[in-house]
PDB file of N, CA, C and O in Angstrom:
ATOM      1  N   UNK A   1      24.004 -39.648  52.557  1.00  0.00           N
ATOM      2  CA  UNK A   1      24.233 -39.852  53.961  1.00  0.00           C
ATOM      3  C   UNK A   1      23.738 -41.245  54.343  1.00  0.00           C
ATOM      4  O   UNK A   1      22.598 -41.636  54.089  1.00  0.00           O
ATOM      5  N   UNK A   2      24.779 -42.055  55.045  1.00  0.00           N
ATOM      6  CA  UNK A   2      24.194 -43.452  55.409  1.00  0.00           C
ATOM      7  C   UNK A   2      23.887 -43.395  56.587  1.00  0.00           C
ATOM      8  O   UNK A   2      24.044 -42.378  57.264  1.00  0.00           O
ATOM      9  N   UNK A   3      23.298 -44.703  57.108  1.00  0.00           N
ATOM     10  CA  UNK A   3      22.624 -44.828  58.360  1.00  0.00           C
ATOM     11  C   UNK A   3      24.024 -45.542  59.511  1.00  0.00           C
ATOM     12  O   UNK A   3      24.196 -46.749  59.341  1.00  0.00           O
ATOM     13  N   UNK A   4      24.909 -44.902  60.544  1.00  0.00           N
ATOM     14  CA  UNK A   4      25.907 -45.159  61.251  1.00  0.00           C
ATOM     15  C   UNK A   4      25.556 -46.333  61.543  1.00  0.00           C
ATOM     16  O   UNK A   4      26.411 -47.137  61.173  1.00  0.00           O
ATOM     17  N   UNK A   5      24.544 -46.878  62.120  1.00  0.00           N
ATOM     18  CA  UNK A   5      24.575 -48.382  62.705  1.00  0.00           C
ATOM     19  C   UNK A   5      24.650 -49.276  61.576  1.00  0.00           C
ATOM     20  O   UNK A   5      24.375 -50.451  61.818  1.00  0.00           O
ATOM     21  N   UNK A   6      25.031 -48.905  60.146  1.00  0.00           N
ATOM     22  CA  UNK A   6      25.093 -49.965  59.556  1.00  0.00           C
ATOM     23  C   UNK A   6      26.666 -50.067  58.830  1.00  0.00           C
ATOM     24  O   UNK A   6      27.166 -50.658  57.872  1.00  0.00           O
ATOM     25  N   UNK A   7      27.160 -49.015  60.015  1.00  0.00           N
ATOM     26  CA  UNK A   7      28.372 -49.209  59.762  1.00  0.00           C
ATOM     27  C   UNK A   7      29.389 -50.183  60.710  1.00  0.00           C
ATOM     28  O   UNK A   7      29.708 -49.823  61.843  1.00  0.00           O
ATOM     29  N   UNK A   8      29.723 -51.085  60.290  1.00  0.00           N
ATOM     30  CA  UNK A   8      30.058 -52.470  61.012  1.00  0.00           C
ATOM     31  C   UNK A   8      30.849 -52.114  62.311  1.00  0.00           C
ATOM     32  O   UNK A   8      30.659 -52.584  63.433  1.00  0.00           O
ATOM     33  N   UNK A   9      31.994 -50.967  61.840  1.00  0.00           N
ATOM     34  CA  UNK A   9      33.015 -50.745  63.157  1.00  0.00           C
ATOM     35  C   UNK A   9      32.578 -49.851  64.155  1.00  0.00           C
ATOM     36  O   UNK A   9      33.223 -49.728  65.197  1.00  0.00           O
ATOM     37  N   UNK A  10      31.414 -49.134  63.912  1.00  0.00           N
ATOM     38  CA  UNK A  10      30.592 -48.421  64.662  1.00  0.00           C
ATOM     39  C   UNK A  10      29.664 -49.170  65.360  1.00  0.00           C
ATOM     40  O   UNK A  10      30.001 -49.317  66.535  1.00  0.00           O
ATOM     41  N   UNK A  11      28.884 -49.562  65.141  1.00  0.00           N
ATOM     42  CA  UNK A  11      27.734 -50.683  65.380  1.00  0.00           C
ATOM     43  C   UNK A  11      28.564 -51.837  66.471  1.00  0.00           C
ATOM     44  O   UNK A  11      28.130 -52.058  67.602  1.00  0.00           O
ATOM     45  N   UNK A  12      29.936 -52.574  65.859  1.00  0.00           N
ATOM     46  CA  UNK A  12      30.640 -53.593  66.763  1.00  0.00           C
ATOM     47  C   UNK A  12      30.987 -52.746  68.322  1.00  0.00           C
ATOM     48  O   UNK A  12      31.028 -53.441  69.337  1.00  0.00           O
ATOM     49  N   UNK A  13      31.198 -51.414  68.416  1.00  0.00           N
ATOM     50  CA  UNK A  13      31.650 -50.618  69.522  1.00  0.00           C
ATOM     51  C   UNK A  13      30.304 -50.078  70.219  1.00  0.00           C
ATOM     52  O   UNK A  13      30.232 -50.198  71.442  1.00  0.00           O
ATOM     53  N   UNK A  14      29.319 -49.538  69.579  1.00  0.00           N
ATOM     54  CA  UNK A  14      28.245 -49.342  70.086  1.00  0.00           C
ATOM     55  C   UNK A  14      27.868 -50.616  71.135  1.00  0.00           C
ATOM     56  O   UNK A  14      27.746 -50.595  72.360  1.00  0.00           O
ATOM     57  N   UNK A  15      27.727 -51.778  70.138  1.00  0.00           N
ATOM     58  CA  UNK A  15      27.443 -53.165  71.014  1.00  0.00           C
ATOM     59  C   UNK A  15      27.633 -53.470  72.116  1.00  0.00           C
ATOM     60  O   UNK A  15      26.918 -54.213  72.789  1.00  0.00           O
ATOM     61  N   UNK A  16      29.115 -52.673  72.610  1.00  0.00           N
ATOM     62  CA  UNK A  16      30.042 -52.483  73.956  1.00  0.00           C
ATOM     63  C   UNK A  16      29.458 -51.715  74.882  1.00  0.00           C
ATOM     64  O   UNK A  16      30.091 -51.420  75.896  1.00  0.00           O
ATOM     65  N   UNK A  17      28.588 -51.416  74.750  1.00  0.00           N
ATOM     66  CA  UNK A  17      27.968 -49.979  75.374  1.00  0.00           C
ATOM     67  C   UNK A  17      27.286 -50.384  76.609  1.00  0.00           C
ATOM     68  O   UNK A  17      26.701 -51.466  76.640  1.00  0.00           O
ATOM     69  N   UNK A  18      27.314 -49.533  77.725  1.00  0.00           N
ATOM     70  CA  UNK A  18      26.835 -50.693  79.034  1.00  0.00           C
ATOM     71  C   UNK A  18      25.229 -50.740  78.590  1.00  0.00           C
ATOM     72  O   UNK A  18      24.423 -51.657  78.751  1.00  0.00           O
ATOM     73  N   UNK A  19      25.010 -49.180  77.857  1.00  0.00           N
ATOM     74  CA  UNK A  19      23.627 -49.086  77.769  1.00  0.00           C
ATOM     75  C   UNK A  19      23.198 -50.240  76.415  1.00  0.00           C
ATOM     76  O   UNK A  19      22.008 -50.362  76.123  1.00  0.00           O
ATOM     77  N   UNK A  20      24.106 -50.919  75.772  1.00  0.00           N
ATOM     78  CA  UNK A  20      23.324 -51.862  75.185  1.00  0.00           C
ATOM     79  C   UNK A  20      23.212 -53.137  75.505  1.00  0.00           C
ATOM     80  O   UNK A  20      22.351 -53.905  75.075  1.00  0.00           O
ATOM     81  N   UNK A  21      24.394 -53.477  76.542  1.00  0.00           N
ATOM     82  CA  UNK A  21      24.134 -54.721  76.676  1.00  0.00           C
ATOM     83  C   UNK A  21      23.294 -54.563  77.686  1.00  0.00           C
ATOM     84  O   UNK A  21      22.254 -55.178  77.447  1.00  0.00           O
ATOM     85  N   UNK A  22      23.262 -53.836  79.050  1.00  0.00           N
ATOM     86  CA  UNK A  22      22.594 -53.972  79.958  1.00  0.00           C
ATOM     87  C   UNK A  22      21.195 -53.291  80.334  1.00  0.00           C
ATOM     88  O   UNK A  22      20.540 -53.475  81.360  1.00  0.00           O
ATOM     89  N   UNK A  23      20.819 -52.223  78.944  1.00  0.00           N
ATOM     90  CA  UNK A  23      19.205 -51.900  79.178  1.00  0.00           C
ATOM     91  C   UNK A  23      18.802 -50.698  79.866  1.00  0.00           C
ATOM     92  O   UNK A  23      19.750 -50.355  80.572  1.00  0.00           O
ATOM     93  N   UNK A  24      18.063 -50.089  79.959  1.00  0.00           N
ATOM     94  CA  UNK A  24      17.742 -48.163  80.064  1.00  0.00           C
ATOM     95  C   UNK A  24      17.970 -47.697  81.546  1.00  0.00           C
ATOM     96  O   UNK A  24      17.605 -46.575  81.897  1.00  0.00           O
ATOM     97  N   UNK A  25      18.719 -48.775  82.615  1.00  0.00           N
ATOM     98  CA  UNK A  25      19.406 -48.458  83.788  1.00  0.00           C
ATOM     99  C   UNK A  25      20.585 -48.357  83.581  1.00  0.00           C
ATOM    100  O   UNK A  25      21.171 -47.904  84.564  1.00  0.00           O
ATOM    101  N   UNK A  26      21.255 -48.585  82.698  1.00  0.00           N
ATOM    102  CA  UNK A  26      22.526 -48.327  82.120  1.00  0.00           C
ATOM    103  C   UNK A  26      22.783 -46.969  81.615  1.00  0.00           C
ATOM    104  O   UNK A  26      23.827 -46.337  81.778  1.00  0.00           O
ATOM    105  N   UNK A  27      21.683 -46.566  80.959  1.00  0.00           N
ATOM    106  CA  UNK A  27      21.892 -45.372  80.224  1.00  0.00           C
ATOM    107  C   UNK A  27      21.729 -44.040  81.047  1.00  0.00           C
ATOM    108  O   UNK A  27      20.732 -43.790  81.725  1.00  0.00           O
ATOM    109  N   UNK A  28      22.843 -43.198  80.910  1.00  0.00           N
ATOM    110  CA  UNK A  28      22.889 -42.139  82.029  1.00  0.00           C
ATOM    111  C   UNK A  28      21.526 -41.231  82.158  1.00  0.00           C
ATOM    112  O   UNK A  28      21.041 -40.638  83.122  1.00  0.00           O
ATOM    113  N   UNK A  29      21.202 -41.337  81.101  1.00  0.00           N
ATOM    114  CA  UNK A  29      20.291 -39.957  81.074  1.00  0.00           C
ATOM    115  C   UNK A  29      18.323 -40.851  82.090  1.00  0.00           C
ATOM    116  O   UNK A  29      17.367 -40.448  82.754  1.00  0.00           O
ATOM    117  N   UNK A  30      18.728 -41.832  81.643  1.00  0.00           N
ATOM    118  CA  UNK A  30      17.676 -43.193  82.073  1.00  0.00           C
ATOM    119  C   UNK A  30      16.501 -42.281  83.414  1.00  0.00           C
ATOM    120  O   UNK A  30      15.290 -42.103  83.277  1.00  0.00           O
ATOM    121  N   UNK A  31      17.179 -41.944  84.363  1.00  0.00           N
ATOM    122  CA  UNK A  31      16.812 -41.719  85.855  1.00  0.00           C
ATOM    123  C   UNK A  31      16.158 -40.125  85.515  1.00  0.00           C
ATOM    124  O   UNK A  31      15.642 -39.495  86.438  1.00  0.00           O
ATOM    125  N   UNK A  32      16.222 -39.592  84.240  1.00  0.00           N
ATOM    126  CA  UNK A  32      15.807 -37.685  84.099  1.00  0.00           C
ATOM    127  C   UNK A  32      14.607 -38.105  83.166  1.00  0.00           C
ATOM    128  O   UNK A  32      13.528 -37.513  83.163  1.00  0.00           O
ATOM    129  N   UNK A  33      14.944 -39.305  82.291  1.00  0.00           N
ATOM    130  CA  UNK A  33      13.654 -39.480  81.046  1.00  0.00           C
ATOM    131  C   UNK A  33      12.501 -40.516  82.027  1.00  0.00           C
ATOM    132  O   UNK A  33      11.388 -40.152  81.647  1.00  0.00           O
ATOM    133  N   UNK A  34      12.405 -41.114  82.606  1.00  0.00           N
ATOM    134  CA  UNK A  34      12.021 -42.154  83.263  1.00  0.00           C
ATOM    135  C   UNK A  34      10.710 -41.645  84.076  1.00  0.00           C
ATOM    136  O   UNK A  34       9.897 -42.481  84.470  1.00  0.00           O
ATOM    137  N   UNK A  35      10.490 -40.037  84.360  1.00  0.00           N
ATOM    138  CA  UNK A  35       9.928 -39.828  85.322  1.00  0.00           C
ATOM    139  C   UNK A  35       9.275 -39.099  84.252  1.00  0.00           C
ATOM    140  O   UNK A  35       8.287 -38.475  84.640  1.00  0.00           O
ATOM    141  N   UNK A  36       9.549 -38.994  82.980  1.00  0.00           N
ATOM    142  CA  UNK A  36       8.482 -37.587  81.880  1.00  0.00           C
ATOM    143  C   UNK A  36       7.593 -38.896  81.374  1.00  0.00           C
ATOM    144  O   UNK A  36       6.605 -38.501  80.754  1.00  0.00           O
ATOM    145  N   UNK A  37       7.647 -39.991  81.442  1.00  0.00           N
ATOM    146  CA  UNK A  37       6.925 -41.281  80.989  1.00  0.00           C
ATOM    147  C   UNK A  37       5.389 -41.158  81.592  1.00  0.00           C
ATOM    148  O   UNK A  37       5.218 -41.362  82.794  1.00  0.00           O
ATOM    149  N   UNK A  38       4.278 -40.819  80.735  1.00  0.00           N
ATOM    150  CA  UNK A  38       2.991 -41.457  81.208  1.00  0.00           C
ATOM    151  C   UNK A  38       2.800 -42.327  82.052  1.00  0.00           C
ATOM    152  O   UNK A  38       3.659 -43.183  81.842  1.00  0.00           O
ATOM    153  N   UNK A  39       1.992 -42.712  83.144  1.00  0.00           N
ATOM    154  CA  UNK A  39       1.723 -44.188  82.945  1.00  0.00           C
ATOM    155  C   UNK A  39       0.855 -44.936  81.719  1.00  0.00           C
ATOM    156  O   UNK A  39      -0.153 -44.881  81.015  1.00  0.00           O
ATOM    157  N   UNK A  40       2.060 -45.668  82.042  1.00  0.00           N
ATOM    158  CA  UNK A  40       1.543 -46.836  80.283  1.00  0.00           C
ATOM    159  C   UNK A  40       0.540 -47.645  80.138  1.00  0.00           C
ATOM    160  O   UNK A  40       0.025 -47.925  79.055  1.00  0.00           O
ATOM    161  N   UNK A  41       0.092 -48.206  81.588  1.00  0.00           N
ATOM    162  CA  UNK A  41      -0.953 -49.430  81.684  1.00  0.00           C
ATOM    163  C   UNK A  41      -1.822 -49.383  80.227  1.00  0.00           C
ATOM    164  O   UNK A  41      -1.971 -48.214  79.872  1.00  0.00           O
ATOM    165  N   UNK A  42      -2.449 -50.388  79.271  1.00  0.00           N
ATOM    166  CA  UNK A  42      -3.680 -50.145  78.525  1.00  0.00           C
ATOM    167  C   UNK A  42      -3.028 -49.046  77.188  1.00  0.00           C
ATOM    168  O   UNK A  42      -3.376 -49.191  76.016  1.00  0.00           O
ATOM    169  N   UNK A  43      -2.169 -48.108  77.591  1.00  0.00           N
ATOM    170  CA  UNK A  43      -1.516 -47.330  76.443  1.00  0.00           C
ATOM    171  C   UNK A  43      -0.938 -48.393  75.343  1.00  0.00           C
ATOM    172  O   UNK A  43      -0.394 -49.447  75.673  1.00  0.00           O
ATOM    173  N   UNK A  44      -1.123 -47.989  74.040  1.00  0.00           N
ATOM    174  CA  UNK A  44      -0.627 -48.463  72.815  1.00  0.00           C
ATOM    175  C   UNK A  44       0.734 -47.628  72.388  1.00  0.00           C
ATOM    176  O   UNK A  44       0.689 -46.496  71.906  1.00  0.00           O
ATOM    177  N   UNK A  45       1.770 -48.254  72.603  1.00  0.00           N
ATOM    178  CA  UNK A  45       2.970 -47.531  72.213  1.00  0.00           C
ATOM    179  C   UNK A  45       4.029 -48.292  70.948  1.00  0.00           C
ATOM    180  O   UNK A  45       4.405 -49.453  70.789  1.00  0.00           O
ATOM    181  N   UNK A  46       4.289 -46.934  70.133  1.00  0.00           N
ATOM    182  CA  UNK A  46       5.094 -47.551  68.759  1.00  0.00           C
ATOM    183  C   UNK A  46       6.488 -46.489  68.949  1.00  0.00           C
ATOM    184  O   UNK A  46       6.463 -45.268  69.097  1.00  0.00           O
ATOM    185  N   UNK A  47       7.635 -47.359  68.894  1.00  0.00           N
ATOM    186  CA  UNK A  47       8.815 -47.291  69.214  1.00  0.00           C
ATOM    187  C   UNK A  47       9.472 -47.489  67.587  1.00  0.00           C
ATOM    188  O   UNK A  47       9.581 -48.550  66.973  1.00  0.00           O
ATOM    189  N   UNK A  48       9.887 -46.013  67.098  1.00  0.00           N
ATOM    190  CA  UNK A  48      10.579 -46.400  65.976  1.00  0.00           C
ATOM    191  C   UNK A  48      11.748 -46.367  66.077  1.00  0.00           C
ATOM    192  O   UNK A  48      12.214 -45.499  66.815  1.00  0.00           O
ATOM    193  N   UNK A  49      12.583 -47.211  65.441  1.00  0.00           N
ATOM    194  CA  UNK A  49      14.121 -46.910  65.430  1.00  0.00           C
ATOM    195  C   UNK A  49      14.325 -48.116  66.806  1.00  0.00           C
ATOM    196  O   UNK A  49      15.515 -47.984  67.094  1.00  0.00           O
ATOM    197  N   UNK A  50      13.777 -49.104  67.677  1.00  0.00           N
ATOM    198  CA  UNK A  50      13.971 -49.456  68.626  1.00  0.00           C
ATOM    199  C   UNK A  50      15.192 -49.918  69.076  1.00  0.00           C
ATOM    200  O   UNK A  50      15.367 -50.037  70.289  1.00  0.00           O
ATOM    201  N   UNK A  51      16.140 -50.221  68.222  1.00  0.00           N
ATOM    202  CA  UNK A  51      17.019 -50.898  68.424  1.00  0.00           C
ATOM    203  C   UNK A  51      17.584 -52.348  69.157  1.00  0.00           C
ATOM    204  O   UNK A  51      17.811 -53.314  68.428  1.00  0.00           O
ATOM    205  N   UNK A  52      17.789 -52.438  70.573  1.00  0.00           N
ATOM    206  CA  UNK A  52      18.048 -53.571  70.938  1.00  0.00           C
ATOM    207  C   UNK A  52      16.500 -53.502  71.462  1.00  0.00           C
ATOM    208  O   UNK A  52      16.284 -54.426  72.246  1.00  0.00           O
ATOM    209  N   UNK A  53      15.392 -52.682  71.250  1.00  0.00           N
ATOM    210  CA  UNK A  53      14.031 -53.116  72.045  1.00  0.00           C
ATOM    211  C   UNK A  53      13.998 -52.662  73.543  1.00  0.00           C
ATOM    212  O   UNK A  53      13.035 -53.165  74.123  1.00  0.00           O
ATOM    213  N   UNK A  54      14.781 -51.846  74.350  1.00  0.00           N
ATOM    214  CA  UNK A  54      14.631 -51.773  75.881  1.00  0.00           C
ATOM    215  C   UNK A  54      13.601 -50.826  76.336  1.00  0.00           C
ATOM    216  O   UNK A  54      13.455 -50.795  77.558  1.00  0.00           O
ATOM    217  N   UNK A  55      12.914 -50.110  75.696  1.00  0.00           N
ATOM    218  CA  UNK A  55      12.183 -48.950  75.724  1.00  0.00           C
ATOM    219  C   UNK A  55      11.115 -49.969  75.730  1.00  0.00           C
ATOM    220  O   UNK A  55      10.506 -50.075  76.794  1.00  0.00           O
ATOM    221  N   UNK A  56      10.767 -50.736  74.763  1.00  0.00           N
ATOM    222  CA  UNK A  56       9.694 -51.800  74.337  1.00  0.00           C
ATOM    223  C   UNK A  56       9.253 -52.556  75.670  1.00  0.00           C
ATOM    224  O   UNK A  56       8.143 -52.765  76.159  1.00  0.00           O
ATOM    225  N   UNK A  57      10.552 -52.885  76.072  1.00  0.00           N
ATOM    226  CA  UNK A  57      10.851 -53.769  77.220  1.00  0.00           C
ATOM    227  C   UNK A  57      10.176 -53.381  78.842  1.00  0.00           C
ATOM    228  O   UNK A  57       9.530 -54.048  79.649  1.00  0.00           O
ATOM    229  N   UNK A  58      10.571 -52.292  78.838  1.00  0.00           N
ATOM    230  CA  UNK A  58      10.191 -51.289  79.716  1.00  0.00           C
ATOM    231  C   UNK A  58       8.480 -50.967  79.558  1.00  0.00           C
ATOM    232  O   UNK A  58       7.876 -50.774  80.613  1.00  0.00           O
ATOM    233  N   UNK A  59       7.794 -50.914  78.414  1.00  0.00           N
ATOM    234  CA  UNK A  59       6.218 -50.756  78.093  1.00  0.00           C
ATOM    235  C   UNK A  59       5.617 -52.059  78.307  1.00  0.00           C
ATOM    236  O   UNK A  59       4.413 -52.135  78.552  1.00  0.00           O
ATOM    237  N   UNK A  60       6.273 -52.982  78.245  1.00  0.00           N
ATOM    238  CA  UNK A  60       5.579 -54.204  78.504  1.00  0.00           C
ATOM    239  C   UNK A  60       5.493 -54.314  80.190  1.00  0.00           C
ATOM    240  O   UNK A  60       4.494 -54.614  80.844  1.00  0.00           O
ATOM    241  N   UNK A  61       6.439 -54.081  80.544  1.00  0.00           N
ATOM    242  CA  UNK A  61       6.664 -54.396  82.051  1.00  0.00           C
ATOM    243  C   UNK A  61       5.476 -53.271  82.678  1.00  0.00           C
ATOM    244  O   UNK A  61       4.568 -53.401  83.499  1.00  0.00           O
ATOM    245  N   UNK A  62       5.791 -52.536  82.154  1.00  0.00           N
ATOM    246  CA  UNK A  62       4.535 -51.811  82.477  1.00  0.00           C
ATOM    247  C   UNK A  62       3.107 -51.697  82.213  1.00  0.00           C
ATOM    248  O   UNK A  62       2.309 -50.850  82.615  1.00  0.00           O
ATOM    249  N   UNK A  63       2.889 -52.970  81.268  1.00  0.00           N
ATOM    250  CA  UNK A  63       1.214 -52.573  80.845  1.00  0.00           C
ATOM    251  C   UNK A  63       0.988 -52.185  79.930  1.00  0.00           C
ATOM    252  O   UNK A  63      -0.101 -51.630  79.779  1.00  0.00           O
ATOM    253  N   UNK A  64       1.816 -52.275  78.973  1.00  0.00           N
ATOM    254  CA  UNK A  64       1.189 -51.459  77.487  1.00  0.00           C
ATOM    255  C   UNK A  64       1.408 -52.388  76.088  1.00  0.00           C
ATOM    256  O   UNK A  64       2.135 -53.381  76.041  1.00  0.00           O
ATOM    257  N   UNK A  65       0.859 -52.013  75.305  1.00  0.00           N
ATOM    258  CA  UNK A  65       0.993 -53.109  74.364  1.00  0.00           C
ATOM    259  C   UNK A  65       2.012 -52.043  73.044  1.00  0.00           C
ATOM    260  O   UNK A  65       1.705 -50.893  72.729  1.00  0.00           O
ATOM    261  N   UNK A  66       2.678 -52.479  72.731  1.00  0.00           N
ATOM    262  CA  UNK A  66       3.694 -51.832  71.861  1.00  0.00           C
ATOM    263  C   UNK A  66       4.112 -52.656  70.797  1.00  0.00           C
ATOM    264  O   UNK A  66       3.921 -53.872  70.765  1.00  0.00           O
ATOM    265  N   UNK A  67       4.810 -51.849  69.729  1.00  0.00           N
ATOM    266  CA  UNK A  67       5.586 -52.715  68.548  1.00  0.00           C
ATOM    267  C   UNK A  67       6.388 -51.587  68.727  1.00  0.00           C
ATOM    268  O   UNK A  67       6.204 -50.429  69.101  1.00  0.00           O
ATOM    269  N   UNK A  68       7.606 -52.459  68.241  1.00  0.00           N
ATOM    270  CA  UNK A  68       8.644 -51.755  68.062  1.00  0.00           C
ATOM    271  C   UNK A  68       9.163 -51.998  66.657  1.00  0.00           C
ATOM    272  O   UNK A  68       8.945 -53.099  66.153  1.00  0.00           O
ATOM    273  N   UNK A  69       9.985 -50.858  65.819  1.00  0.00           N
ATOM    274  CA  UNK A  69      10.143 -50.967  64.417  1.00  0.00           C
ATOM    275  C   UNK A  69      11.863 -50.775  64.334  1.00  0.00           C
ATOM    276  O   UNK A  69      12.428 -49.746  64.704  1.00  0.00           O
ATOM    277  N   UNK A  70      12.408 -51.705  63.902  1.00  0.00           N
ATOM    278  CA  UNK A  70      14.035 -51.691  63.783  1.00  0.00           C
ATOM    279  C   UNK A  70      14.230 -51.652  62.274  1.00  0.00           C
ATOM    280  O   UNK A  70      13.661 -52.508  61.597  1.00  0.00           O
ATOM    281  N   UNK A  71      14.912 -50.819  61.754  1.00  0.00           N
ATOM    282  CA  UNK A  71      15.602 -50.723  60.485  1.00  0.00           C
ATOM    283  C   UNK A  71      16.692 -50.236  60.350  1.00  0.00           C
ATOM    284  O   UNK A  71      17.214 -50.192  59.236  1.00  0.00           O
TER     285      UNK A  71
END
C-alpha cells in the first residue's frame, strides 16, 4: 500500500483544494474542530503528517511552540 500524496495526479488535484491553498478557514469541518482546541499559549505541540503546515500555523498564532513533521 502506497502513500496517495505521493501520487503525482492525486497530490496535483489535492493542491486545488480551497483548503490547501487557502488554510483551516477553508476547510469545512474548520468552524466544529476549532472550538475542541485547548488553549495553546506556552503548550508544546507536534503535528505529524502536517502537510502544507496550517494547523502549525494556527499554534503559532496562538502561542505555542510546535514542529511539524511532513513525510
Amino acid at each position: 500500500m502506497g502513500n496517495e500524496y505521493d501520487n503525482e495526479k492525486f497530490f496535483e488535484e489535492y493542491a486545488k483544494m480551497p483548503r490547501s491553498r487557502d488554510g483551516l478557514g477553508s476547510a469545512g469541518e474548520w468552524h466544529q474542530l476549532k472550538p475542541l482546541f485547548p488553549p495553546l499559549r506556552g503548550k508544546k505541540v507536534l503535528d505529524l503528517g502536517c502537510g502544507y503546515g496550517w494547523h502549525c500555523k494556527y499554534a503559532a498564532e496562538q502561542g505555542a511552540v510546535f514542529w511539524g513533521v511532513m513525510w
